[in-house]
N, C-alpha and C positions, 0 to 999 in steps of 0.2 A: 259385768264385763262385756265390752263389746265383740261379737263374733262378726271373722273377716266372711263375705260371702262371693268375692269374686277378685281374683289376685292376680295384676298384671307385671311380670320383672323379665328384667333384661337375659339373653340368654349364659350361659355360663361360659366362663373365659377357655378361651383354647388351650390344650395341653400346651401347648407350645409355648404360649405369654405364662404358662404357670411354669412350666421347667425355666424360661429365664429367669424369671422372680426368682425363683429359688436360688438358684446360681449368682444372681446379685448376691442375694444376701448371704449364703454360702461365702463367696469372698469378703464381702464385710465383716465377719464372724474371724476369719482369718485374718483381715488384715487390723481388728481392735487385739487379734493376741500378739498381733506382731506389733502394735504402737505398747503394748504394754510391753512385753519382753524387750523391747529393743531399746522405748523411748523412756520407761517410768526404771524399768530394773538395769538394768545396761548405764544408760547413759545420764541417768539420774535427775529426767527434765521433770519440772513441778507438774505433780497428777492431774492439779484441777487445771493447766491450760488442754491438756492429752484428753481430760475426760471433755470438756468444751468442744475440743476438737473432734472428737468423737458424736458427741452428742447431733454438730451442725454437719457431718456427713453422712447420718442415721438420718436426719432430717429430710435432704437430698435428696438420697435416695428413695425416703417415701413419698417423698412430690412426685418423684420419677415413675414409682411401678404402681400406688396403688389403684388408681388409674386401669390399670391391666388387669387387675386381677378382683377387682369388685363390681356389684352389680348392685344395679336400683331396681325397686318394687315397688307400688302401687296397691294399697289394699283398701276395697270398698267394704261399706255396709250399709246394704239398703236399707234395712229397718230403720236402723238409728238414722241416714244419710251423714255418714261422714267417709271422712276418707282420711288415711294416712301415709305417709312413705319410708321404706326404709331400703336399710341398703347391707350388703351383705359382705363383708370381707373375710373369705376364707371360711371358719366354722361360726366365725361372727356376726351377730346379726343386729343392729345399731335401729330400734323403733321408734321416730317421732311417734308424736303423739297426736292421738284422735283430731283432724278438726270437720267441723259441721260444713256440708255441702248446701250455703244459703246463696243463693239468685243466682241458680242454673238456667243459665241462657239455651243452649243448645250443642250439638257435635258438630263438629265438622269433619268434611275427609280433602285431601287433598294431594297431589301428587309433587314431589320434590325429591329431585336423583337417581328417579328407577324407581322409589317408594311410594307405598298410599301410606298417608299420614290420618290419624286421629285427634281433634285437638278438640278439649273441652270448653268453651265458651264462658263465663259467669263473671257477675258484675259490670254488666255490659262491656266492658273492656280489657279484662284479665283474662288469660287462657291458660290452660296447660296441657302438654304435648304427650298424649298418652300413651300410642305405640304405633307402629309402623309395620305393614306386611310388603310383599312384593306383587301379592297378585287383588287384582282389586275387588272380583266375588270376595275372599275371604276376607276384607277389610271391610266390606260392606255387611256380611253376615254378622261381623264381630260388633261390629258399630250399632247396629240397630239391637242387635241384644242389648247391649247395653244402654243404649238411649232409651231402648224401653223401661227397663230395669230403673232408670232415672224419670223416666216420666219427662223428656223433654224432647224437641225434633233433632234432626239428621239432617245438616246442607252437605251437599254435593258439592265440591268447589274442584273438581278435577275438570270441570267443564267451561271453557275460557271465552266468557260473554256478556254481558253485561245484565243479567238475567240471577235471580236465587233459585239453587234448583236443590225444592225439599224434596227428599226421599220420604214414599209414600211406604210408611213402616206397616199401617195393618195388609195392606196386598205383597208386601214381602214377605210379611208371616205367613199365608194363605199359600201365596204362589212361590214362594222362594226366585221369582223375578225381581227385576229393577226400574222402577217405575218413579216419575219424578209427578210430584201433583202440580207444577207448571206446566 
């Protein structure tokens, strides 16, 4: 079995988007006893268009919240070098499956909206967008752990020039400065 060694996920939903959700569905719960008392026993319309109809406003509404109320993760393992993703709704927790970390190019950081961004490089042209902080020492500490941890380099891409500016990771370890080897 492979053991996860380092797990990035999104932060958890606000009480606030969790009391809506609820309350949606609260009324949805309320309003399938009211289409069955009113529309199946009452009024004696055929079950299966009431259960249809039922069914495509259940539907609705989970395009609508779940969205709100779940979260994605990120789990590596360096030994093995894979990585998988999963995602969390509620007590639920939904795990792709293992894939191998082959022709890791490099991290990048980058800034977009207020954020430092993380993006993992591989396959010369394929990336993925691993996480984002607000302040840029801590995106930078976080990044180079982990670029170590992969055994690949660190670009700098917060700096707007025609220039690659690698982050020199063994004097970041030593000095916990920021040092570019350009």
């Amino acid at each position: 079995m492979i053991q996860s060694e380092f797990t990035l996920i999104d932060p958890k939903p606000s009480l606030f988007n969790r009391i809506v959700v609820s309350l949606v569905y609260s009324v949805f719960i309320a309003y399938v006893l009211y289409l069955i008392r009113e529309k199946i026993i009452v009024q004696k319309i055929d079950t299966v268009v009431v259960v249809i109809y039922m069914i495509w406003v259940l539907g609705v509404i989970l395009m609508m919240t779940v969205g709100s109320v779940s979260r994605h993760g990120i789990q590596f393992s360096f030994k093995e070098m894979k990585i998988r993703h999963f995602h969390d709704i509620s007590i639920y927790r939904y795990k792709e499956a293992w894939q191998a970390l082959n022709e890791l190019n490099y991290l990048s950081i980058y800034k977009d909206d207020g954020n430092y961004n993380v993006i993992m490089w591989y396959e010369e042209t394929n990336f993925l967008n691993l996480f984002s902080l607000k302040k840029y020492e801590d995106i930078v500490e976080r990044a180079c752990s982990l670029s170590n941890h992969l055994n690949i380099d660190l670009l700098d891409a917060t700096i707007n020039d025609d220039l690659n500016h690698w982050i020199d990771k063994e004097a970041y370890k030593k000095t916990s400065e920021i040092n570019h080897l350009n």
